[in-house]
N, CA, C and O atoms as a CHARMM CRD file, in Angstrom:
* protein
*
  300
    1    1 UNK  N     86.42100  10.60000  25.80900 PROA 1      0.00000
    2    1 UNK  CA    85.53800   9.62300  26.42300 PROA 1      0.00000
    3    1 UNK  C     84.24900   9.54300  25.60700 PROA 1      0.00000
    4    1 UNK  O     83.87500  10.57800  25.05600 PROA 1      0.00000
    5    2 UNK  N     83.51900   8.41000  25.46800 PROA 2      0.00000
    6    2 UNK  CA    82.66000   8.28400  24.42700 PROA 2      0.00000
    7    2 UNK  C     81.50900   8.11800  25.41200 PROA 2      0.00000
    8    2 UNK  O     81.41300   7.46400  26.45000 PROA 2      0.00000
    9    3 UNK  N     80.72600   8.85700  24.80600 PROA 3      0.00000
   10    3 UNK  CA    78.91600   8.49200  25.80200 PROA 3      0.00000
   11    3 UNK  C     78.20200   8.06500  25.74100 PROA 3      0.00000
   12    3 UNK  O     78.56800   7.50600  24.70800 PROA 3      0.00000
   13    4 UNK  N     76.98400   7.56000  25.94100 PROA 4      0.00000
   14    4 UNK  CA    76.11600   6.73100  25.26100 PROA 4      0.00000
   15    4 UNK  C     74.81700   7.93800  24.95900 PROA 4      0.00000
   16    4 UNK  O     74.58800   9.01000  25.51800 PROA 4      0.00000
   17    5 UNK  N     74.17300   7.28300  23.91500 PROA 5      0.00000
   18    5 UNK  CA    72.85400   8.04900  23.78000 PROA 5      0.00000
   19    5 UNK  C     71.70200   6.96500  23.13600 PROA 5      0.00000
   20    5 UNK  O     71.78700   5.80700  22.72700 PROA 5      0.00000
   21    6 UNK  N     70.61300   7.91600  23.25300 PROA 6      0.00000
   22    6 UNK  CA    69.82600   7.07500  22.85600 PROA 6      0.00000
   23    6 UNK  C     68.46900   8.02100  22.17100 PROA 6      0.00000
   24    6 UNK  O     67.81400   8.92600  22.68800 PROA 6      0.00000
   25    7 UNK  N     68.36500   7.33700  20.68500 PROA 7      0.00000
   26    7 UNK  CA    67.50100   7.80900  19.68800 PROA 7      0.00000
   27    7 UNK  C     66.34000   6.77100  19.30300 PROA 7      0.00000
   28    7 UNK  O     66.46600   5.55400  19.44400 PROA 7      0.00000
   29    8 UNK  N     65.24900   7.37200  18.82500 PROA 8      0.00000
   30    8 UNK  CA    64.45400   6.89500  18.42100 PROA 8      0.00000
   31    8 UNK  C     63.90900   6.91500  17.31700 PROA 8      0.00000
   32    8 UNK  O     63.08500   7.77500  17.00400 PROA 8      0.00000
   33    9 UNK  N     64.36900   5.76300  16.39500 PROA 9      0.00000
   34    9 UNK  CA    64.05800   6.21900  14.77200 PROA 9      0.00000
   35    9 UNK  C     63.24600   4.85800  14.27700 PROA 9      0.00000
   36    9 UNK  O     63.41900   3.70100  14.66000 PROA 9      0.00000
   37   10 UNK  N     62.12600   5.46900  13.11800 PROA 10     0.00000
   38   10 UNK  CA    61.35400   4.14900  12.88000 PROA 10     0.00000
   39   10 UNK  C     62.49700   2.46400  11.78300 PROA 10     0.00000
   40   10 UNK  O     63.14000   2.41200  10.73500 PROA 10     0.00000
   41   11 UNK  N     62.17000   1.58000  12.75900 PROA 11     0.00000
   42   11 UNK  CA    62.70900   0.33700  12.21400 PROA 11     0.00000
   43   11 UNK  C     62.86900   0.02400  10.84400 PROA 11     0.00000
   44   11 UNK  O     63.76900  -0.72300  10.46200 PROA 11     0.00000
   45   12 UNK  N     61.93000   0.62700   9.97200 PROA 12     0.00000
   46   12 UNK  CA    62.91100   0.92000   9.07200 PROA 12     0.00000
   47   12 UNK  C     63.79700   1.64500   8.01200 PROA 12     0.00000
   48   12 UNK  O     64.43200   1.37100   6.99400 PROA 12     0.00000
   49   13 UNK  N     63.53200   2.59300   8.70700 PROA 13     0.00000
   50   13 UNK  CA    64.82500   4.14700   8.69300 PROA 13     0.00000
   51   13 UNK  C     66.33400   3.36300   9.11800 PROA 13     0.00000
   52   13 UNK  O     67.30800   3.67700   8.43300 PROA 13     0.00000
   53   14 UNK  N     66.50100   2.50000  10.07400 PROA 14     0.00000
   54   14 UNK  CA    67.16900   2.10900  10.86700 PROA 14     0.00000
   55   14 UNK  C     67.92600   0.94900   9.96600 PROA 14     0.00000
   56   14 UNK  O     69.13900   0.94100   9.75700 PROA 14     0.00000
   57   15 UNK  N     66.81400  -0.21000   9.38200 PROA 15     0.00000
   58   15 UNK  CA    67.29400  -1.05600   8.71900 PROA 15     0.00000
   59   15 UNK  C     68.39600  -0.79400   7.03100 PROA 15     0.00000
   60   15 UNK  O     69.45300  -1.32800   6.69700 PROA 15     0.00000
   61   16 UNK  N     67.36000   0.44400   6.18700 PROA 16     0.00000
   62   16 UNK  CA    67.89400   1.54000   5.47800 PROA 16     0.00000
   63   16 UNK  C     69.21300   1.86200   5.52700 PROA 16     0.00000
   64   16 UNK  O     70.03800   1.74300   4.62100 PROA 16     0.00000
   65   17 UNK  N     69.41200   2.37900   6.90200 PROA 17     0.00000
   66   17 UNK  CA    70.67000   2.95400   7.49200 PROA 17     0.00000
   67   17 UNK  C     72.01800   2.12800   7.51000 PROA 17     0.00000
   68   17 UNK  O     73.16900   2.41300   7.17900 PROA 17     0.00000
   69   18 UNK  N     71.39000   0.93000   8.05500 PROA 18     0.00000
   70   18 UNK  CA    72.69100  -0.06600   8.35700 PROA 18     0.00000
   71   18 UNK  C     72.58000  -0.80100   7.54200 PROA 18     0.00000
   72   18 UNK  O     73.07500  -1.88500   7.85400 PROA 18     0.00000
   73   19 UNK  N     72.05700  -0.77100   6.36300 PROA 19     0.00000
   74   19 UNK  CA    72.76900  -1.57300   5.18800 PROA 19     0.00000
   75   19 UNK  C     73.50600  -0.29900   3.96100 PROA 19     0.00000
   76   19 UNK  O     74.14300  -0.71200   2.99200 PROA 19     0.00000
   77   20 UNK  N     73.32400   1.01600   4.16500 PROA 20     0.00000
   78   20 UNK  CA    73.96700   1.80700   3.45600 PROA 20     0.00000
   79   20 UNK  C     75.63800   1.63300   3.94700 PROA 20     0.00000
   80   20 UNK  O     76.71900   1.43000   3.39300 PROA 20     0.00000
   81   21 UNK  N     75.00000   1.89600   5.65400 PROA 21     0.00000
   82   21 UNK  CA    76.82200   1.99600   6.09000 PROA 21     0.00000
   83   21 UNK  C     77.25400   0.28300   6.06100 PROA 21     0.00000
   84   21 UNK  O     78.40700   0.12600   6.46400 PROA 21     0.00000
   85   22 UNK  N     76.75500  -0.64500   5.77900 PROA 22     0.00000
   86   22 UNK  CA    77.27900  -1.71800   5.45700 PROA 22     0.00000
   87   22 UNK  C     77.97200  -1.90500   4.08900 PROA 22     0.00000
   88   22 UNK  O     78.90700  -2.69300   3.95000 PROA 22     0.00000
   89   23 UNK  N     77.35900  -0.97200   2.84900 PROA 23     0.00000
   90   23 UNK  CA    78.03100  -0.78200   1.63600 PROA 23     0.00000
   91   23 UNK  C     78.68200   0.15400   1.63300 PROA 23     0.00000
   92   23 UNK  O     79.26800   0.42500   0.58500 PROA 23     0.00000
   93   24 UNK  N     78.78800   0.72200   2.39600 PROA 24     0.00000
   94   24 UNK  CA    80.28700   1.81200   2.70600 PROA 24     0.00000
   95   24 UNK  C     81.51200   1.09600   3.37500 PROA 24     0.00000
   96   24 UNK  O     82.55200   1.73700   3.22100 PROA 24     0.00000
   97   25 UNK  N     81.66500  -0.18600   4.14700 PROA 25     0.00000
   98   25 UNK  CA    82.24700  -0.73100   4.96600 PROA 25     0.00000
   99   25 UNK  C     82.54900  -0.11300   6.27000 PROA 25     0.00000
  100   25 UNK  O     83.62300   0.31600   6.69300 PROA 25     0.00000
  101   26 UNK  N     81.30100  -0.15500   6.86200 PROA 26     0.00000
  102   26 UNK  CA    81.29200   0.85300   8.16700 PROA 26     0.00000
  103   26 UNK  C     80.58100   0.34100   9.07600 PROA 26     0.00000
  104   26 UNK  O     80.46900  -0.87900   9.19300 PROA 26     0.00000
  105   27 UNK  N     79.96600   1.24000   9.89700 PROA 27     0.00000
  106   27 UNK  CA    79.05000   0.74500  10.96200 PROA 27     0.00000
  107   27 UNK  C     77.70900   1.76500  11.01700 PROA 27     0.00000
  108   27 UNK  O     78.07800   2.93800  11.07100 PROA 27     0.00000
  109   28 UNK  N     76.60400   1.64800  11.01600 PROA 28     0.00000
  110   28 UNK  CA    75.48900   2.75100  11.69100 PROA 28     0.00000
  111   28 UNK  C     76.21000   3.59000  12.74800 PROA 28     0.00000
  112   28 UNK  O     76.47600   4.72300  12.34600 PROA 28     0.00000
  113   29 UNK  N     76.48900   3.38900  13.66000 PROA 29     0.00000
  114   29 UNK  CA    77.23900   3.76800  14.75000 PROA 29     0.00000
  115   29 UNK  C     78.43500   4.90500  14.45500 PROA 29     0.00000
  116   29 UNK  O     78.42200   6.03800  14.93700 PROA 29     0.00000
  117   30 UNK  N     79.63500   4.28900  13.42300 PROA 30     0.00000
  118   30 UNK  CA    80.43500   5.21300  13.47300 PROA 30     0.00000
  119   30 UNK  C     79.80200   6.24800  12.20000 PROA 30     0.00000
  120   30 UNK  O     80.51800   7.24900  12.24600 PROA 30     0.00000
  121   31 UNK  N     78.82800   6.41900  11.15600 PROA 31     0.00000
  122   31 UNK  CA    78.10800   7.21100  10.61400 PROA 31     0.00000
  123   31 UNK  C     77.65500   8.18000  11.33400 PROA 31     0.00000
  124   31 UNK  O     77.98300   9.29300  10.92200 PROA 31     0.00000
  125   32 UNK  N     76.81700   8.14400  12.55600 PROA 32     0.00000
  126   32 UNK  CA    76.09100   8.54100  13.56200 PROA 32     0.00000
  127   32 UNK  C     77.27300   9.49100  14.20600 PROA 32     0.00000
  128   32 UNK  O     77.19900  10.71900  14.15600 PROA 32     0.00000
  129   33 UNK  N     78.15700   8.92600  14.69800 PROA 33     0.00000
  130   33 UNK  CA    79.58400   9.58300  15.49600 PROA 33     0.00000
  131   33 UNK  C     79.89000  10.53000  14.61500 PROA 33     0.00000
  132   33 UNK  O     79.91700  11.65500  15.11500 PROA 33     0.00000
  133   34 UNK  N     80.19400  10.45700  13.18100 PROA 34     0.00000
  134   34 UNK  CA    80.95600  11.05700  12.45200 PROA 34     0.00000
  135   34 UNK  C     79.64500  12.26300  11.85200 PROA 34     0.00000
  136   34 UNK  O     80.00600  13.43400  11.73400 PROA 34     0.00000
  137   35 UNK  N     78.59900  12.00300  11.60400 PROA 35     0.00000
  138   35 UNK  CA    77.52900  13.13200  11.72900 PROA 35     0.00000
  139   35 UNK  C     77.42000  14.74100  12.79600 PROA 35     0.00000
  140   35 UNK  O     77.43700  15.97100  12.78000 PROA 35     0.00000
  141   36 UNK  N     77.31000  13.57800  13.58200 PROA 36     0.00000
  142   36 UNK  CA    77.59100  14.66500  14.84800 PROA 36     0.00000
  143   36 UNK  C     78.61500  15.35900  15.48100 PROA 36     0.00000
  144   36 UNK  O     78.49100  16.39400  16.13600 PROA 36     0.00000
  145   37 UNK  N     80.17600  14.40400  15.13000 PROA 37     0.00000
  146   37 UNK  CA    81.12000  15.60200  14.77200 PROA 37     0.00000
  147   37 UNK  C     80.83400  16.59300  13.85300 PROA 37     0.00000
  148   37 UNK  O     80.50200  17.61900  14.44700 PROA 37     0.00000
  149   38 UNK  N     80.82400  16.70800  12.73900 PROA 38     0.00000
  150   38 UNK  CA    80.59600  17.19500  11.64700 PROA 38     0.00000
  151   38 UNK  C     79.11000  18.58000  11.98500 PROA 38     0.00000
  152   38 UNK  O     79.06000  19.77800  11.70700 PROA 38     0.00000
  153   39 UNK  N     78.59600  18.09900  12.34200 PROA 39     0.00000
  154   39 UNK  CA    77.16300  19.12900  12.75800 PROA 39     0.00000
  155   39 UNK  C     77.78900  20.09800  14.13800 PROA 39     0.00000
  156   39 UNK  O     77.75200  21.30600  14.36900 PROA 39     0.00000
  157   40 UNK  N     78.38600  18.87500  14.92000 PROA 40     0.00000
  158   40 UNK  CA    78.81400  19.89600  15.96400 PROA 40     0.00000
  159   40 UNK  C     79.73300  21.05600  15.56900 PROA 40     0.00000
  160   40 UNK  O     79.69800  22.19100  16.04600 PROA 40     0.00000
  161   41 UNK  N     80.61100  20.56500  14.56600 PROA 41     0.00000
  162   41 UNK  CA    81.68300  21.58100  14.15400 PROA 41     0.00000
  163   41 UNK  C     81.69100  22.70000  13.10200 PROA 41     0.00000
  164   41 UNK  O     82.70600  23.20800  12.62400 PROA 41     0.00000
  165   42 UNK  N     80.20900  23.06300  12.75900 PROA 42     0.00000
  166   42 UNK  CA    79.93600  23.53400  11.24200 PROA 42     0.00000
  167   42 UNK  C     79.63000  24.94000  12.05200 PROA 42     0.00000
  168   42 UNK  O     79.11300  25.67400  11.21100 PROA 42     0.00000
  169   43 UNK  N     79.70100  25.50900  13.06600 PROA 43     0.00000
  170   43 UNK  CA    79.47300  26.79600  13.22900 PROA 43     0.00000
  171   43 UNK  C     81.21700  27.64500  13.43800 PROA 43     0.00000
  172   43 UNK  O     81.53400  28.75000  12.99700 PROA 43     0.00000
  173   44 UNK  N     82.18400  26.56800  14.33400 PROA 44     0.00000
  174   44 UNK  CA    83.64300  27.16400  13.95300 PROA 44     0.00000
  175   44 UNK  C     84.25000  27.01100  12.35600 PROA 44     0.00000
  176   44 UNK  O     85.16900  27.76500  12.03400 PROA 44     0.00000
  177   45 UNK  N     83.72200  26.02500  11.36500 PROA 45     0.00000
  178   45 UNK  CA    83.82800  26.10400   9.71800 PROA 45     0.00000
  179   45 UNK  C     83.54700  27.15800   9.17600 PROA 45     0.00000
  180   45 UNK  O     84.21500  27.71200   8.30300 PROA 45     0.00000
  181   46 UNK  N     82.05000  27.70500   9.86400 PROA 46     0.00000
  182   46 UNK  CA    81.09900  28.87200   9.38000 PROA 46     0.00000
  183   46 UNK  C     82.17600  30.16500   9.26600 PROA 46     0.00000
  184   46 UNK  O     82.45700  30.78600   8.24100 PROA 46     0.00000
  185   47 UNK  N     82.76700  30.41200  10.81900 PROA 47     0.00000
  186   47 UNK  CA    83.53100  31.67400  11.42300 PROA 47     0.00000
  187   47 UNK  C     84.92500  31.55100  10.73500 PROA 47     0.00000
  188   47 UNK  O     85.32000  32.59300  10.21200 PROA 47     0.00000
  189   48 UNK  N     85.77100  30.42400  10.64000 PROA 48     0.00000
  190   48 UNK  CA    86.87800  30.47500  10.00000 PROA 48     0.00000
  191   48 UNK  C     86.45200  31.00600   8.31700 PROA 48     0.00000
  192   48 UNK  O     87.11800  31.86500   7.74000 PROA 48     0.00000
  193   49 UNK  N     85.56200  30.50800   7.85300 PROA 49     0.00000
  194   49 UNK  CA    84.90500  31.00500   6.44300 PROA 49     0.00000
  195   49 UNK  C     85.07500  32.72700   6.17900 PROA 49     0.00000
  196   49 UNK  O     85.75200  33.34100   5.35400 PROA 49     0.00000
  197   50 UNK  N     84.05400  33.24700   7.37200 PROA 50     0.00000
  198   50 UNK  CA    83.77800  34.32400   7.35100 PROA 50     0.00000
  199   50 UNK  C     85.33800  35.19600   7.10500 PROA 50     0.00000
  200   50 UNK  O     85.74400  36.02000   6.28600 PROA 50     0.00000
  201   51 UNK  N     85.72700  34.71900   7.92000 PROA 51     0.00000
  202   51 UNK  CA    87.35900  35.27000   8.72900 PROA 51     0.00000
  203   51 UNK  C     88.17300  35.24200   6.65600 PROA 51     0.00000
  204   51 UNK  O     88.30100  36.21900   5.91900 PROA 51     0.00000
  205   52 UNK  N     88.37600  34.41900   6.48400 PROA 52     0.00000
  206   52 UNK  CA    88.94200  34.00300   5.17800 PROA 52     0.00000
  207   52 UNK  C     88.47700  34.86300   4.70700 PROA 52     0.00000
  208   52 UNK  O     89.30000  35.77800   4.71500 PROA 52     0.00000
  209   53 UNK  N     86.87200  35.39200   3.90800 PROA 53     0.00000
  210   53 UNK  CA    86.48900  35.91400   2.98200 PROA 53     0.00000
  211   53 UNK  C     86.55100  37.50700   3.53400 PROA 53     0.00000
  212   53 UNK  O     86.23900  38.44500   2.80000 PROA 53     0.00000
  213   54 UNK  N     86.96100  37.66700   4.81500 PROA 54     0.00000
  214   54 UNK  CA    86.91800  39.38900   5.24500 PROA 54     0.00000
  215   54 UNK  C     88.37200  39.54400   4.79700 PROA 54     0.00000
  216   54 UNK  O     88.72200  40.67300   4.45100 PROA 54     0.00000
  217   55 UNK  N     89.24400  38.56400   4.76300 PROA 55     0.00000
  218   55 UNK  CA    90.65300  39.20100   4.38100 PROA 55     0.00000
  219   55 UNK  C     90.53500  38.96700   3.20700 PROA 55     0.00000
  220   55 UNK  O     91.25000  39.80000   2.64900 PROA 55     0.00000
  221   56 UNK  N     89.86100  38.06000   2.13500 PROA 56     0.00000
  222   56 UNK  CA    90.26900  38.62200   0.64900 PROA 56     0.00000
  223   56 UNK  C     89.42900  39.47200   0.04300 PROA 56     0.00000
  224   56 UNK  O     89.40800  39.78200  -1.14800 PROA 56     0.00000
  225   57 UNK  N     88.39300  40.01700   1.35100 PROA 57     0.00000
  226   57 UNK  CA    87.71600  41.28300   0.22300 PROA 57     0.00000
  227   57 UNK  C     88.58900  42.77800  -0.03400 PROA 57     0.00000
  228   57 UNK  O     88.44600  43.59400  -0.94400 PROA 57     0.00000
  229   58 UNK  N     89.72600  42.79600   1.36400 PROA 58     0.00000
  230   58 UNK  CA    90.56100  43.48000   0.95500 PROA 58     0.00000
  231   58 UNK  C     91.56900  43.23800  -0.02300 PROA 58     0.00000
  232   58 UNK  O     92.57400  43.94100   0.07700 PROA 58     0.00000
  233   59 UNK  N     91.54100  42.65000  -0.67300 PROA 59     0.00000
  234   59 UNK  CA    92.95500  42.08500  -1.73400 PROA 59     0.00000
  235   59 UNK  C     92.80000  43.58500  -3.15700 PROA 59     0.00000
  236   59 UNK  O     91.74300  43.95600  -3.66700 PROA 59     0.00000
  237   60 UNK  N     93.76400  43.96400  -3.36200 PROA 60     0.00000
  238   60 UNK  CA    93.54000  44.49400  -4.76400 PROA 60     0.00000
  239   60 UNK  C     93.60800  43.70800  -5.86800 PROA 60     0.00000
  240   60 UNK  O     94.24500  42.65900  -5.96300 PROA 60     0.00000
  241   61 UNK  N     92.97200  44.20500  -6.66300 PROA 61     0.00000
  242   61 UNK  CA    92.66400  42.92600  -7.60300 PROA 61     0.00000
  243   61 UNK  C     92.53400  44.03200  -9.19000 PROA 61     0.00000
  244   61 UNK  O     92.04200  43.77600 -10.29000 PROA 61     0.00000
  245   62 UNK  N     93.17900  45.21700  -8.68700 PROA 62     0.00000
  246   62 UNK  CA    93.07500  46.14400  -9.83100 PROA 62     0.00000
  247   62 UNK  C     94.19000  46.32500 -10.89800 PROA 62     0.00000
  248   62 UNK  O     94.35700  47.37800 -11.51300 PROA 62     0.00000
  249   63 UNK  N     95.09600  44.96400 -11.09600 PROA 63     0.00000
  250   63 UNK  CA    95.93700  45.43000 -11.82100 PROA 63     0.00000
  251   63 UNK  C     95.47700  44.79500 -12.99100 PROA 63     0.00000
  252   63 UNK  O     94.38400  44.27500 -13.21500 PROA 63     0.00000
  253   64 UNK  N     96.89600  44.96500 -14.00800 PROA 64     0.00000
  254   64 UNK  CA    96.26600  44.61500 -15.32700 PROA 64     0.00000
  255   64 UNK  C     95.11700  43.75500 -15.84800 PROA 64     0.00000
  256   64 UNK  O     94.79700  42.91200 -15.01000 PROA 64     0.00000
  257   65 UNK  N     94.45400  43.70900 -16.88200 PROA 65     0.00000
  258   65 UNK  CA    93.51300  42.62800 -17.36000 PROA 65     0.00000
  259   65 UNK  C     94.42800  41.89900 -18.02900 PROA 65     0.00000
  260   65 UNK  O     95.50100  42.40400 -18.35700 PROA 65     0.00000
  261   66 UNK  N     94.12400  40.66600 -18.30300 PROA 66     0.00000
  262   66 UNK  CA    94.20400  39.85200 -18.99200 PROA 66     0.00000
  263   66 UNK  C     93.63400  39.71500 -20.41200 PROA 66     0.00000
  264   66 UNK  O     92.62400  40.37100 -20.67100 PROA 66     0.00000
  265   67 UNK  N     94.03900  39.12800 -21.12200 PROA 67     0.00000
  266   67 UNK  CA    92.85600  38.75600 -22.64900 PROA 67     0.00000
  267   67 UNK  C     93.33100  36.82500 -22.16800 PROA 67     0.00000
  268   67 UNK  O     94.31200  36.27700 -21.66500 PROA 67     0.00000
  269   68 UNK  N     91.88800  36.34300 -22.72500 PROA 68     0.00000
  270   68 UNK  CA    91.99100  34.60400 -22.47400 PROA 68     0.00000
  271   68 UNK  C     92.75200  34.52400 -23.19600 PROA 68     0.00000
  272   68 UNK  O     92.97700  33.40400 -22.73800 PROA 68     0.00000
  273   69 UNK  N     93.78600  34.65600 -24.32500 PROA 69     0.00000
  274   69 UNK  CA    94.81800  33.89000 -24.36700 PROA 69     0.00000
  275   69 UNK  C     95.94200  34.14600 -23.74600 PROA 69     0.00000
  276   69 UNK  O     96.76200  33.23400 -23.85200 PROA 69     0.00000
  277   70 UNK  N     96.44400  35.49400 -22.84300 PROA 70     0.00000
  278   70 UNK  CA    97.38200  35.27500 -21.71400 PROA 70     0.00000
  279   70 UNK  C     97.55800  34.31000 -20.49000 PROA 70     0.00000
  280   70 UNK  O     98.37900  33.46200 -20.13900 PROA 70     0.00000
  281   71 UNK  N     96.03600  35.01000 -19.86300 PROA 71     0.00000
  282   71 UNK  CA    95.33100  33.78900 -19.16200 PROA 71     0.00000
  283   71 UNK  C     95.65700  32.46900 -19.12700 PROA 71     0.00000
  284   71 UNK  O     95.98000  31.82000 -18.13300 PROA 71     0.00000
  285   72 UNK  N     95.51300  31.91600 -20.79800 PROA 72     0.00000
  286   72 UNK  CA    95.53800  30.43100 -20.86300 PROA 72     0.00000
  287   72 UNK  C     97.11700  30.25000 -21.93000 PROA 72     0.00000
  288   72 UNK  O     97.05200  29.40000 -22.81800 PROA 72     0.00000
  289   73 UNK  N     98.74000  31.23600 -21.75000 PROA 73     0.00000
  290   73 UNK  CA    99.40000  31.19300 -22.05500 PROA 73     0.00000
  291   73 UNK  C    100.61800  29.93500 -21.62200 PROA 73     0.00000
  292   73 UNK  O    100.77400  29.77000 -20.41200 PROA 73     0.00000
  293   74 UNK  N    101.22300  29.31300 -22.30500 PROA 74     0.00000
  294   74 UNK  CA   102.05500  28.26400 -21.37900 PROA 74     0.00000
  295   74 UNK  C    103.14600  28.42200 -21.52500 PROA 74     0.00000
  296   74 UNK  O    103.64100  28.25500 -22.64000 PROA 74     0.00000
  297   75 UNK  N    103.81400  28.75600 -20.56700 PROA 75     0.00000
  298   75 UNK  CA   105.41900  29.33700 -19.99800 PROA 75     0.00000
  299   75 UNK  C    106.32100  27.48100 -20.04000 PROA 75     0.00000
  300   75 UNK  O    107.50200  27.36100 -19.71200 PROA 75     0.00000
């Protein structure tokens, strides 16, 4: 269900706005929507992040070296 809100930004911040998302082929509106998904959702991004980088700090990573031309060898 979609809600209404209501902001207060100077006229022409506003005008700015809706001719950017007019050269995007968009709307002010769905910019605005898609912001605030995006902001709302950046603290479960944050935790899935965290989560990711706690399991590859366990990874071993101690086997052989490489020299850059194995590295960059083509099979």
């Amino acid at each position: 269900m979609l809600k209404n809100i209501t902001f207060s930004v100077e006229e022409e911040v506003i005008a700015k706005a809706r001719e950017a998302a007019k050269n995007q082929n968009t709307t002010l509106n769905e910019l605005v929507r898609e912001w605030i998904g995006q902001y709302a959702g950046r603290q479960e991004r944050r935790q899935a992040l965290e989560k990711m980088f706690d399991k590859l700090k366990d990874l071993d990573l101690s086997g052989p070296k490489l020299t850059r031309e194995e590295m960059n060898e083509r099979r």
